[in-house]
C-alpha positions in Angstrom: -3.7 1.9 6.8 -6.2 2.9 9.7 -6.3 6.1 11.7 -8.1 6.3 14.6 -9.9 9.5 15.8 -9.8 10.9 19.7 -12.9 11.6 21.4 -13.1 15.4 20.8 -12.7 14.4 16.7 -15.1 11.9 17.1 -18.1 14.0 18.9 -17.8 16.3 16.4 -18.4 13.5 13.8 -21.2 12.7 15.0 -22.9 16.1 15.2 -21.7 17.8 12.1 -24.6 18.8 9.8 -22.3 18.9 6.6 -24.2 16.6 4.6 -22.5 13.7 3.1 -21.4 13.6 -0.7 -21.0 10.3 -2.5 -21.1 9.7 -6.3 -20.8 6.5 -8.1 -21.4 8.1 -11.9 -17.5 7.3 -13.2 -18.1 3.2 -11.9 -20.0 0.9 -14.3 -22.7 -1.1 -13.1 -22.5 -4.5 -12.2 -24.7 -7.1 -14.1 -24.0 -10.0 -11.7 -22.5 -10.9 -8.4 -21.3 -13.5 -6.7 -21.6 -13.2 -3.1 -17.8 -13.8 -2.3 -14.8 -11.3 -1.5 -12.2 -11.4 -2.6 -9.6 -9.7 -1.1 -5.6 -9.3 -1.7 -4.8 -7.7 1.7 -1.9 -5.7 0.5 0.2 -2.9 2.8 -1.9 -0.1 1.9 -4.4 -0.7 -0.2 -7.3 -3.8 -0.5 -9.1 -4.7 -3.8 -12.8 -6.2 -4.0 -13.7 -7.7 -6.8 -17.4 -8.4 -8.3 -18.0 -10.7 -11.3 -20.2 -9.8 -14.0 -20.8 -11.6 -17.0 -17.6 -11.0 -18.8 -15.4 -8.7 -17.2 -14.1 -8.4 -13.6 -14.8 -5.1 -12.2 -12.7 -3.5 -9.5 -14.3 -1.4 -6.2 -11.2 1.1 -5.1 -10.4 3.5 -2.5 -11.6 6.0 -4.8 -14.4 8.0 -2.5 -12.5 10.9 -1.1 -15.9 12.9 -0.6 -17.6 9.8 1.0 -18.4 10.9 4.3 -18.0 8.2 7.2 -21.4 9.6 8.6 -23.3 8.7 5.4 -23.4 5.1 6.3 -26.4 4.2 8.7 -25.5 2.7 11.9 -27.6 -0.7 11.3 -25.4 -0.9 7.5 -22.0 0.1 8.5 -19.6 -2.4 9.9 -16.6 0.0 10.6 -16.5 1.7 13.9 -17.0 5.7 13.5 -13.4 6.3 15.0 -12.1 4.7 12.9 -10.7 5.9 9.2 -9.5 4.0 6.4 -7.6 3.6 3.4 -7.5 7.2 2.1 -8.7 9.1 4.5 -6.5 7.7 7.3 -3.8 7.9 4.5 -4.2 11.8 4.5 -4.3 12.2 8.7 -0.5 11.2 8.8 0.5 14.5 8.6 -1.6 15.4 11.6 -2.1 12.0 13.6 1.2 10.2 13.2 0.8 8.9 16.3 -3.1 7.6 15.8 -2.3 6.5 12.2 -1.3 2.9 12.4 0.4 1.0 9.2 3.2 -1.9 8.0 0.3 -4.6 9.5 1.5 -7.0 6.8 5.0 -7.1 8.0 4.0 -8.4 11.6 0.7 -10.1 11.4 1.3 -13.4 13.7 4.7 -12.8 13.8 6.3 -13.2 17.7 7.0 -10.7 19.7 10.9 -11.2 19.4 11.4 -11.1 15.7 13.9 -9.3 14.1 11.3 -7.5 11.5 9.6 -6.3 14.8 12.6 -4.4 16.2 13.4 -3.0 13.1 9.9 -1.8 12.8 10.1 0.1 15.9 12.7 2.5 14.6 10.6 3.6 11.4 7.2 4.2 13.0 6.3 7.3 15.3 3.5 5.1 16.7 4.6 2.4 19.7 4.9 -1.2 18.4 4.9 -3.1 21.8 4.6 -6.7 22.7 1.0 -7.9 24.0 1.0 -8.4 27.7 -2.0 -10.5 26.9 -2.1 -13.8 29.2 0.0 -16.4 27.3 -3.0 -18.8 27.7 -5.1 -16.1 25.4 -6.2 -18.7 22.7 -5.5 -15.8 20.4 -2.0 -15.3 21.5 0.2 -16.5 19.5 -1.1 -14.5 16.4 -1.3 -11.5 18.5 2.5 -10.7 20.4 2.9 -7.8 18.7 0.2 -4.8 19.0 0.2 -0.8 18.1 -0.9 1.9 20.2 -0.3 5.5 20.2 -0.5 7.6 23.7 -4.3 8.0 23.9 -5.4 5.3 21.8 -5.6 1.6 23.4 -4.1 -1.1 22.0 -4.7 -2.0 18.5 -3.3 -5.9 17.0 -2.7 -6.2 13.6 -5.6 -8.7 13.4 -8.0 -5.9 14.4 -6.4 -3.3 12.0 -6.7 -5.9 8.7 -10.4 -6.8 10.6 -10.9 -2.8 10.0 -10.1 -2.6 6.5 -11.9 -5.0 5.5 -15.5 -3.7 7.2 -14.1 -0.9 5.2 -14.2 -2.7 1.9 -17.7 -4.3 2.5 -19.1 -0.6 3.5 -17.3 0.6 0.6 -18.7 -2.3 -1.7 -22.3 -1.6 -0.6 -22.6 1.7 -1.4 -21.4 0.7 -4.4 -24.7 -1.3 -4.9 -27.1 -2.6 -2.0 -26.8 -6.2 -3.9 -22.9 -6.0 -1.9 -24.9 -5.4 1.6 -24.8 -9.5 1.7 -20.6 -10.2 1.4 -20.3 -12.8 3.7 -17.7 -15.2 2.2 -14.4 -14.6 0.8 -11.7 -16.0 -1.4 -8.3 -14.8 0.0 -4.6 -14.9 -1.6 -1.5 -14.7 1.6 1.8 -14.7 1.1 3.8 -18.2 0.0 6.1 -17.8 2.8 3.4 -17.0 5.1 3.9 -18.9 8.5 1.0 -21.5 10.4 0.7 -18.2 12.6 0.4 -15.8 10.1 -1.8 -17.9 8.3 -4.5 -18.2 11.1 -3.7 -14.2 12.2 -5.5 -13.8 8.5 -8.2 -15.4 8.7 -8.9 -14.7 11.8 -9.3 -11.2 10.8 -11.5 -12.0 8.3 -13.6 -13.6 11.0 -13.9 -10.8 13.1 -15.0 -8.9 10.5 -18.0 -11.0 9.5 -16.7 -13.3 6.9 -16.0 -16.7 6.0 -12.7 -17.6 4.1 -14.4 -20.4 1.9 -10.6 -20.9 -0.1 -6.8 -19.8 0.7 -4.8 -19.2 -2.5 -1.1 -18.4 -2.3 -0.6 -14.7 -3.8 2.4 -16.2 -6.6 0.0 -19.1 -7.4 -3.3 -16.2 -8.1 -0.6 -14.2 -10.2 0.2 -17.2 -12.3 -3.7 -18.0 -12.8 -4.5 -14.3 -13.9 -2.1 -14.2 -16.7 -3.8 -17.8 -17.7 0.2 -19.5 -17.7 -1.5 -22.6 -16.2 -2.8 -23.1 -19.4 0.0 -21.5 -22.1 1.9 -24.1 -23.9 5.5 -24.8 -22.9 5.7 -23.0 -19.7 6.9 -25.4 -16.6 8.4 -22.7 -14.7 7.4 -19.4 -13.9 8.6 -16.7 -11.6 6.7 -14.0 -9.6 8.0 -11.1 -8.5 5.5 -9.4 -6.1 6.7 -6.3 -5.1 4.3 -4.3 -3.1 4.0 -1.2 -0.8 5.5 -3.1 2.1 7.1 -6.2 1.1 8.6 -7.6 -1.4 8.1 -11.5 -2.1 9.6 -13.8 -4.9 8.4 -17.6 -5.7 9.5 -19.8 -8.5 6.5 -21.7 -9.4 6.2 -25.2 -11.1 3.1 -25.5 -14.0 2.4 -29.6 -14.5 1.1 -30.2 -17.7 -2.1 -31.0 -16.4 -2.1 -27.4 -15.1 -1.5 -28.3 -11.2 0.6 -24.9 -9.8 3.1 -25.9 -7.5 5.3 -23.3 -5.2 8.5 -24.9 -5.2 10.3 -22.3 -3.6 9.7 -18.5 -2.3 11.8 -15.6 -1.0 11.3 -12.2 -0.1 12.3 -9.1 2.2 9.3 -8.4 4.6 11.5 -5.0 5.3 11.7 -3.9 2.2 8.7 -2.1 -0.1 7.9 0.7 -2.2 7.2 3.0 1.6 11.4 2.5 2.4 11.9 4.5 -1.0 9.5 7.1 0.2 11.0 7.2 3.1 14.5 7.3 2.0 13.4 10.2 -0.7 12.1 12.4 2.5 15.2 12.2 4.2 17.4 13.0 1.4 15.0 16.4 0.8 15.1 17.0 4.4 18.7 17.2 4.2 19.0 19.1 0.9 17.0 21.7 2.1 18.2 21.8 5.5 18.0 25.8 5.7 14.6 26.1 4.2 13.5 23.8 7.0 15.0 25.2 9.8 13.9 28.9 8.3 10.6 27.4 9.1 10.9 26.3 12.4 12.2 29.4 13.5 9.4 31.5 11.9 7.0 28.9 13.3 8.3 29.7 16.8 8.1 33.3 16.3 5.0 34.1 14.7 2.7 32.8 17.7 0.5 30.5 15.6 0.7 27.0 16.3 1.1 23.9 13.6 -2.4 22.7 13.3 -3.0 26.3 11.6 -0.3 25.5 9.0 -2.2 22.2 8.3 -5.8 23.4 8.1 -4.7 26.0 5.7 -2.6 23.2 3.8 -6.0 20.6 3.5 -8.0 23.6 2.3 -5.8 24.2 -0.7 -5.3 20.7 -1.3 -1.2 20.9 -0.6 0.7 19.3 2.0 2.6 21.6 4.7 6.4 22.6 4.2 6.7 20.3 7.6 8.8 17.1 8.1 6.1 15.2 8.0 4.5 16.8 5.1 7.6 16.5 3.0 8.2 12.7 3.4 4.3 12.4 2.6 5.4 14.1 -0.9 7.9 11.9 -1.7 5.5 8.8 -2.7 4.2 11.3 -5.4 7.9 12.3 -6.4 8.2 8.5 -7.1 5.4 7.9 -8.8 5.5 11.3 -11.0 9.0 10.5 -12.2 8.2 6.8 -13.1 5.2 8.2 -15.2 7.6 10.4 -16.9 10.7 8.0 -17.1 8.5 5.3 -18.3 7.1 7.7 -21.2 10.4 8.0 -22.3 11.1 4.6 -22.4 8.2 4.4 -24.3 9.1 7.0 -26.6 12.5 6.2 -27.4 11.8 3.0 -28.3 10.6 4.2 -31.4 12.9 6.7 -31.8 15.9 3.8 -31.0 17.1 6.1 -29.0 17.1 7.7 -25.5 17.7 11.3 -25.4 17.6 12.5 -22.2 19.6 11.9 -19.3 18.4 11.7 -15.6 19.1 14.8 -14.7 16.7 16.5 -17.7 14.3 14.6 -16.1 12.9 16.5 -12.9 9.2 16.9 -11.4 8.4 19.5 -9.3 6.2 20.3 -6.4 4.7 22.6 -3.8 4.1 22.6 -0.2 2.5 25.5 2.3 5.0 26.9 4.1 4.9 29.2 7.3 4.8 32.5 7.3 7.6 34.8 8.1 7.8 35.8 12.1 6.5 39.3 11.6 3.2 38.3 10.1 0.7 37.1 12.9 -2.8 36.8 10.5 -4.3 33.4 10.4 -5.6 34.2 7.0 -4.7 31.1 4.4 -4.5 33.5 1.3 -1.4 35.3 3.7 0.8 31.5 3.4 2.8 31.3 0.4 4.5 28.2 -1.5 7.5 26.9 -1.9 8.3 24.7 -4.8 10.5 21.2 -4.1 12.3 20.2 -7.4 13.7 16.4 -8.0 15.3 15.4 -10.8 15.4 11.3 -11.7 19.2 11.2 -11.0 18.7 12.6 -7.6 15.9 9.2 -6.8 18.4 7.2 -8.3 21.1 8.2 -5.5 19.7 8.8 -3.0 17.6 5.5 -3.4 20.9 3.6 -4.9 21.1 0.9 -1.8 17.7 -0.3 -2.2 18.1 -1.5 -6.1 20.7 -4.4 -4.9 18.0 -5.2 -2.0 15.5 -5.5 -4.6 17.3 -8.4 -7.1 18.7 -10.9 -4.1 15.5 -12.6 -3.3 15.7 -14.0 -7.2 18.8 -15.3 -6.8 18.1 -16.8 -3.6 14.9 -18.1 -4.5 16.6 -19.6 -7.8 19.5 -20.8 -5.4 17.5 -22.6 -2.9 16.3 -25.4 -5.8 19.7 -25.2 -7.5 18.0 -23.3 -11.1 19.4 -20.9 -13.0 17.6 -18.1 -14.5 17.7 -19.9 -17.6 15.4 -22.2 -16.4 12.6 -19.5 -16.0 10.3 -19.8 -18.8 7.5 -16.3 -17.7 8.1 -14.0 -14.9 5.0 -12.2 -13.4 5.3 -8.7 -12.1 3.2 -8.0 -9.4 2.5 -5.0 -6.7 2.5 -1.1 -7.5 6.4 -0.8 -6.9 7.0 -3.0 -10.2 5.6 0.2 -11.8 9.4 1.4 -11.3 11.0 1.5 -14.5 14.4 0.8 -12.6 12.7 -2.0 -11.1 11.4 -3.8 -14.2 15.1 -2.9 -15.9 16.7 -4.6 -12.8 14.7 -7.6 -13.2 14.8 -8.2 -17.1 18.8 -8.4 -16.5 18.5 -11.1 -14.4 16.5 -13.2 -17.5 18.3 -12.2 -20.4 16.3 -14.9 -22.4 12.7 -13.8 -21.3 11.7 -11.1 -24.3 9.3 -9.7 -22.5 8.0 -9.2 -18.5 4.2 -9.8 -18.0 3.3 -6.3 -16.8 -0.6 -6.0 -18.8 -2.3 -6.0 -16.0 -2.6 -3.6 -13.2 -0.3 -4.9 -10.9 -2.2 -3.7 -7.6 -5.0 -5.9 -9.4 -3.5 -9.1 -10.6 -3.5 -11.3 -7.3 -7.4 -10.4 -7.0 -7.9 -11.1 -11.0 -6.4 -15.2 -10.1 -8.4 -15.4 -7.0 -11.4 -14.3 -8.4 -10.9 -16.6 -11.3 -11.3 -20.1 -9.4 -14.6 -19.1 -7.7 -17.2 -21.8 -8.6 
């Protein structure tokens, strides 16, 4: 995800005096490095790995009081209008229109695809296709590009170019030694297309570095959970669902350990964002009233929106607004998986599961505006109001996605004529696979696999197999 600031946001980057706060005393130290990156370019977030002597140590997206100016001009590599990750992340409620995101789904795809259309109608920002000269060497991995109605266009080559200056910035303030990243290993999607293909590493080229080997993301899944080398395993299947996309390939293990992809399927319109988004609209139209209550008092009490949202930021909540509320809704999903998966956990030991889905709630608060007869701009003066979701509610209103999410395995399976029988380890992969329903969904469809490999961090385990074949 990259935002991109206007020029008035931008000037007064560049002369603030705040000074610029940046900690790495929770990250352990790295012992040795090798000079590669290696990079999973997911929806939303990227990993870098470093290799020490034993353990693989990951670099997130974890410096919310890293200040973009704390980077000298002759060591950073991402422009100063532009934010990332995070920070760009947390301007959607603000800058919907600047805040650009769903690069994965149309990187070196052509202008007329299907995925690009459908694109258009869940975005605020323009997704438009490049008027570029058709004998641009570069155009046939850029048809597609993003702009808002300030900003100029933006391709999703130079977005995924973005984040990953980001990483390297990121990476050497984690330690100077990472100053010097000028290589990568990458994993892409098995389905990926010539086009696509070349739109990625072309982005790694513009940002400075040289793709030195191309894994395919199922084949760096299998590699991390070492099934390449587990006895009796021919057939494995990986099911990568991410925050954008969700991919499925039935892999092939030779006893020498060769990994084939012998087929792959996937929906490049369906990730764990459509739940999000689904989840804000069905709380937009729950609380109907409450939300029109707050236009009207927003029209009425003379103060405009962006007052709302400064107050909002400075107490850490998001503002009772549209946009605000759909924001919420990824921590509604993640909140209730923690606590449905804790059950889980729980009742297996008990053999039993006590509560139903509708004991199950979390709740949460926004900022909303004050009534129209109050005109201070004090924050103390806002008050909260509380948004409560119970499990059962997710489940409904998110009840057309959980079919969507099981018919790339059967297609996949299909396509080669197997059965699920045939499937000796499936790998979970991609932070939407956190979803209890979503593990449940899949373990129905292989009755005879006892258990799902889940171990590792599943935003991790793509970057865990590329990381393991550098030399």
């Amino acid at each position: 995800m990259v935002s991109f600031l206007n020029s008035t946001e931008l000037e007064a980057l560049l002369h603030s005096d705040t000074p610029a706060k940046f900690s790495t005393s929770n990250l352990p130290t790295p012992t040795k490095l090798y000079e590669h990156l290696i990079s999973d370019i997911q929806h939303y977030y990227d990993i870098v790995l470093s290799i020490p002597n034993i353990s693989i140590q990951s670099i997130k997206d974890q410096y919310e009081s890293l200040k973009e100016k704390a980077l000298n001009s002759h060591e950073r590599r991402t422009p100063m209008n532009v934010y990332v990750g995070t920070k760009a992340k947390k301007r959607m409620d603000t800058h919907s229109k600047h805040t650009f995101y769903h690069s994965k789904r149309v990187i070196g795809r052509s202008h007329n695809d299907p995925s690009i259309e459908e694109l258009r109608h869940e975005v605020p920002f323009h997704v438009q296709h490049n008027l570029t000269s058709e004998e641009d060497e570069y155009y046939n991995m850029e048809q597609v590009v993003f702009h808002s109605t300030e900003s100029d266009y933006v391709s999703p080559i130079t977005i995924s170019s973005h984040i990953l200056q980001y990483l390297i910035d990121l990476a050497a303030q984690f330690s100077p030694t990472y100053s010097s990243l000028s290589s990568a290993v990458i994993a892409i999607p098995a389905e990926f297309t010539v086009y696509q293909r070349q739109a990625t590493m072309q982005a790694f080229a513009r940002a400075g570095i040289k793709v030195t080997r191309i894994l395919e993301e199922p084949t760096a899944a299998a590699l991390a959970y070492g099934l390449d080398q587990k006895q009796g395993v021919e057939h494995v299947l990986v099911y990568d669902f991410g925050g954008g996309t969700l991919d499925v390939s039935v892999l092939r293990i030779s006893p020498d350990g060769f990994v084939d992809v012998m087929a792959s399927s996937g929906d490049s319109n369906l990730g764990g964002v459509d739940f999000d988004t689904i989840v804000g609209d069905y709380l937009l139209a729950r609380d109907e009233a409450f939300m029109l209550k707050q236009e009207k008092d927003d029209d009425h009490n003379g103060l405009p929106e962006s007052a709302l949202e400064e107050c909002a930021a400075k107490r850490f909540m998001h503002p009772c607004t549209e946009t605000g509320i759909r924001t919420m809704s990824e921590q509604f999903k993640i909140e209730l998986s923690t606590k449905y998966s804790d059950l889980i956990e729980s009742s297996s030991l008990s053999g039993s599961l006590e509560s139903k889905d509708d004991e199950i709630y979390v709740e949460q608060s926004c900022l909303q505006h004050r009534p129209s007869d109050q005109k201070s701009n004090d924050c103390s003066t806002y008050t909260t109001h509380t948004l409560k979701l119970t499990l059962a509610e997710y489940n409904s209103a998110t009840s057309s996605l959980y079919p969507r999410s099981v018919t790339p395995i059967r297609k996949a399976l299909e396509n080669i004529n197997m059965a699920p029988s045939d499937i000796d380890e499936v790998v979970m992969v991609g932070g939407t696979t956190r979803m209890p329903q979503i593990r449940s969904l899949v373990s129905l469809e292989f009755p005879q696999i006892q258990e799902l490999n889940t171990e590792i961090d599943p935003d991790l385990t793509v970057a865990y197999g590329a990381a393991s074949v550098i030399d």
